[in-house]
Structures are given as structure tokens and as C-alpha cells.
N, C-alpha and C positions, 0 to 999 in steps of 0.2 A: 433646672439650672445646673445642681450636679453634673446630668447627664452632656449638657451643652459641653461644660467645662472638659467630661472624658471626652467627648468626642474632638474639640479641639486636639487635645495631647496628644491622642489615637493617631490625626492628620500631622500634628509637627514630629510625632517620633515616627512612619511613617517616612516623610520626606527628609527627614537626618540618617534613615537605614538608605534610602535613595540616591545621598548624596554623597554617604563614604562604600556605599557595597562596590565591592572590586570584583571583577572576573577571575576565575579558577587560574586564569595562565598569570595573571597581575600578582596573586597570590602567591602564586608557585615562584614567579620569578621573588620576590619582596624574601622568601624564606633562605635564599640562594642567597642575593645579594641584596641585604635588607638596607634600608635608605639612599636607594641607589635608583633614579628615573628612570623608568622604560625610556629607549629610545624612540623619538617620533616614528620613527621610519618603519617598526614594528607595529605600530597601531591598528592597521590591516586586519592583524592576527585576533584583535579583540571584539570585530565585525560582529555579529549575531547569525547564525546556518554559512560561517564565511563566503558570502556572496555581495558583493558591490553591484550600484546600478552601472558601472562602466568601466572599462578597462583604467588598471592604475596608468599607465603610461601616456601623458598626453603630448600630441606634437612637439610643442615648444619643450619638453622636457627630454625629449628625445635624443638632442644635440650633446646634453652631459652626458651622457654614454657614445657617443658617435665622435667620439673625438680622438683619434690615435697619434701620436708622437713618439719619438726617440728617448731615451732616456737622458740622451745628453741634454735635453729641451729642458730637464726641471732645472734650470738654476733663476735666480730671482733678476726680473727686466724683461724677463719671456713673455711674447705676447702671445695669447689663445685668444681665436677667433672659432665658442665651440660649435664643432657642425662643419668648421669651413676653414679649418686648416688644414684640411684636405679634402677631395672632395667625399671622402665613408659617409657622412649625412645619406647621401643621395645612393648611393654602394648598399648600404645596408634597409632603407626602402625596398630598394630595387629586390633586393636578394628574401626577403621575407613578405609571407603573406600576413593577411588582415589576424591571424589567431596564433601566430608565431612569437615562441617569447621574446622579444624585443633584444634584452640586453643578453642574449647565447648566441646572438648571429654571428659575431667572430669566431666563432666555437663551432657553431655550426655546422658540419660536413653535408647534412642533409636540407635541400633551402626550399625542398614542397613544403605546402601547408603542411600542420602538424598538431593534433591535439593536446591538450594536457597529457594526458595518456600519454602519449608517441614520446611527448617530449620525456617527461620523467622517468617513461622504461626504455628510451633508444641509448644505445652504446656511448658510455665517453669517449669524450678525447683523447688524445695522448696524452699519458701525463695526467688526468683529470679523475677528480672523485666528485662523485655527486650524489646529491641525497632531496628529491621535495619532500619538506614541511607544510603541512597546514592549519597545525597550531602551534602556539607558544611554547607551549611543553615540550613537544616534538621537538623545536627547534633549541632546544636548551640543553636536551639530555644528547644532541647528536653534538654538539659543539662543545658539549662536554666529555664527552666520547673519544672526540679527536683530542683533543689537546689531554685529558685524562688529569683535570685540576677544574676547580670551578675560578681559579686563579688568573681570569677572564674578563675583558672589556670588548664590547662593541662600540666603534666608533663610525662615524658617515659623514658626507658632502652635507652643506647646507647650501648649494647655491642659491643666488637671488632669484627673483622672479621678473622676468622680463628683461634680462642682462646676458648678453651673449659676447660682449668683452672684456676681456681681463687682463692684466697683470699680474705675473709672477710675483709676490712680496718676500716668499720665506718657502725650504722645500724642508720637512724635517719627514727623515728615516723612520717608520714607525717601526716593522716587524718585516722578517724573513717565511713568519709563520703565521699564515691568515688563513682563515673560510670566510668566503663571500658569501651573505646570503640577502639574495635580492629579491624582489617580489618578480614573478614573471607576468606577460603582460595578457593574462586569462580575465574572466568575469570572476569566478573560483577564486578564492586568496591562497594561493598558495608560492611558497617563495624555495628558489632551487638555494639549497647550501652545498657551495663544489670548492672544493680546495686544489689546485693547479702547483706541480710541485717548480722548485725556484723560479718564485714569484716573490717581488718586494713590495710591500705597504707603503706609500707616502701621505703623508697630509702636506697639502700644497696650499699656503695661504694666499689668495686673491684678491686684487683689488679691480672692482668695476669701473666702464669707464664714467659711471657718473658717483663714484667715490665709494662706495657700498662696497664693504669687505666683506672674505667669506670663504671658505673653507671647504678644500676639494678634495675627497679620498681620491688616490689616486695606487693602480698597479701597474707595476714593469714584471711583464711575463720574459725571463729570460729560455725558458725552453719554448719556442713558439711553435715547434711541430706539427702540435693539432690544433692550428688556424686553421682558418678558410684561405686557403692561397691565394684565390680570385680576389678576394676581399682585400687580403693584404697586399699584395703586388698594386691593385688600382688603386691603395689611398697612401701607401708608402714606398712603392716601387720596389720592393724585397720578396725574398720568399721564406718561407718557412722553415726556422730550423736556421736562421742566420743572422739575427742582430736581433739584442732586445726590445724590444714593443709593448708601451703604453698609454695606458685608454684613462682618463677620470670615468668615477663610480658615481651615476645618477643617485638623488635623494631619497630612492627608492630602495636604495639598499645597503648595509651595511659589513662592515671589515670587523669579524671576529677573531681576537689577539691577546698574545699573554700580558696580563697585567702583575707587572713588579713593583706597583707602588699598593697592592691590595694585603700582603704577609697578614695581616691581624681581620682578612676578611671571615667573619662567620657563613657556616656550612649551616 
């Protein structure tokens, strides 16, 4: 009977270590910025051998990233149609193969296919720093790096899911100073963080058109030099190096930014 009795306790402590044990990057981030959620859009990072059974990037998600505008476009009453307010959806298909990171093809100079490899050791853009992560920690200590304060927030899109119309509600300024870092679209979890010098952060409040709100990171690259020209001329009739250009950031990735509401954050 004893023995009955340990072996229950064995099995419920056991599944109580199961249920709060955290992963080393959970940890590490929790010691940074303690009571503070991982963002979803990081989750990737906490994979097991970081390998997925399939690319993160799926079709329908591919349109929050494929969607280019003016800057004069963010004020609120703006209609986005994403994917097809111009036609880049079908441009940036076209311009990239089946193993090409998805959301670099404006960046992009080189449009062959392109490894992992290829991608994270080929030359930046103009204007561009980049850096792949493929863990949490890596991604922590380099965005710590840049900015050189842990006095830091990551913020991202939530779009809906099966909502490709919206409404501008609200455009509010985030920051002048961001690193993107977005998962690229590999089997391998690994997510590029590139920092693009004047560039503006937006969060763009949405409203669906079947009512559903929701929150669009959003950048205006005002140096646009190292665009793809091809890319930008067919979906905005400009070139490079001439008017500001901006794309919403798929849920896949997020805008790291100085946080001044964190002063009493513990290190």
C-alpha cells in the first residue's frame, strides 16, 4: 500500500516538473525580462533539433508581407486589400523560388534559388545589417547588442485568419529604431534580424471587413536604394532611392524597439 501511495506521488510530481519545466531560451529570456510573455511569433525558437515538419510561411499568410504602399496611405479610412493593392503578391511569387526566404525578396538583389546558407552569408543591401538567429539566446544577445540596453520590447502583426480586407482605424509612430527579426521561410527555424537604417516602425490598427480588429506592424523604408527595382517599379511604379516605401510585417515576425515605459526593468 505504502509502495502504491509513492508511486502515485513519483507520477504526480513527475507531471508538475512537466508541466512548469521551461526551455533554456524561456529561462534566459524570464532572467532579462522577468514577468514578461514570450511573444507568440518567437515560439519557433523553442522547437526541439529546430526543425518544423513544414515551412512556416503558408500561402494565405503570404499577402501580410506582399503588400507595399506609400506612406502617405497610413492615415485612418485607408482601405488595404493585402496581396492586391497592387499587384507585388503575384511580383514577388514570381521573383522567388520554392526555398527562398519569403519575406527578403524586396531586399533581394539575387532572385535564383538560394539556400539557408546563401541566404545568411550573401552580401546586404544598401543600408542593411543582418544577422540569422536560431536560437532564443542568440536572438536576444544580438538585439541586445544593437540597441546596447536590455531596455527593450518586441512588438508584431496579429492579423486574422482568413481576412484579406481592412480598414485603417488608428496609425500610431512606434520607433525610428527597429531590428526586424522574422522567421525565414526554411524547414530549419531560423529567423534573419536586419536592421535597415531610416526606417519607421508603425502599428496600424485594422478593422476587418467582417468586423474583427487587429493590429498590423507596419515599416516605411525611407532609404530605399537596396530594393529590387524590378519589384518596386511593377507594384509601385518608382525606383529606388526615390520616395518612401511601405510593406505591413507578417505574424511571423517581429519589430524590436526601445522601451521607455520599462526604467525599473530588472537585468
Amino acid at each position: 500500500m505504502e509502495f502504491a501511495h509513492l508511486t502515485v506521488l513519483s507520477l504526480f510530481c513527475l507531471a508538475f516538473v512537466g508541466i512548469t519545466a521551461t526551455s533554456p531560451g524561456e529561462d534566459y529570456w524570464q532572467s532579462i525580462w522577468p514577468n514578461t510573455p514570450l511573444p507568440k511569433t518567437f515560439s519557433d525558437l523553442l522547437i526541439p533539433n529546430g526543425k518544423t515538419n513544414g515551412l512556416p510561411i503558408k500561402i494565405e499568410e503570404l499577402n501580410q508581407y506582399s503588400t507595399l504602399f506609400f506612406e502617405h496611405d497610413l492615415h485612418p479610412g485607408k482601405k488595404f486589400v493585402l496581396g492586391n493593392s497592387h499587384p507585388v503578391g503575384n511580383i514577388i511569387r514570381r521573383f522567388r523560388k520554392s526555398r527562398q526566404g519569403v519575406t527578403d525578396s524586396i531586399w533581394l538583389a539575387n532572385k535564383d534559388e538560394q539556400s539557408l546558407e546563401d541566404f545568411c552569408y550573401s552580401p546586404t543591401a544598401i543600408a542593411e545589417h543582418k544577422h540569422c538567429v536560431s536560437s532564443l539566446n542568440s536572438m536576444i544577445d544580438e538585439v541586445i547588442s544593437h540597441f546596447g540596453t536590455t531596455k527593450i520590447k518586441a512588438i508584431s502583426s496579429n492579423f486574422a485568419q482568413n481576412q484579406d480586407q481592412y480598414v485603417a482605424e488608428e496609425v500610431k509612430r512606434i520607433s525610428e529604431n527597429a531590428v526586424m527579426c522574422h522567421r525565414l521561410n526554411f524547414e530549419n527555424v531560423v529567423f534573419n534580424c536586419h536592421q535597415v537604417s531610416k526606417t519607421t516602425a508603425y502599428m496600424v490598427s485594422l478593422v476587418a471587413s467582417d468586423g474583427t480588429k487587429t493590429n498590423a506592424l507596419t515599416v516605411c523604408h525611407h532609404d530605399t536604394r537596396g530594393m529590387n527595382p524590378e519589384l518596386l517599379y511593377e507594384a509601385l511604379q518608382v525606383t529606388p532611392g526615390t520616395v518612401p516605401v511601405c510593406h505591413f510585417i507578417g505574424n511571423k515576425a517581429a519589430a524590436w524597439v526601445p522601451n521607455h515605459t520599462v526604467d525599473n526593468l530588472r537585468c
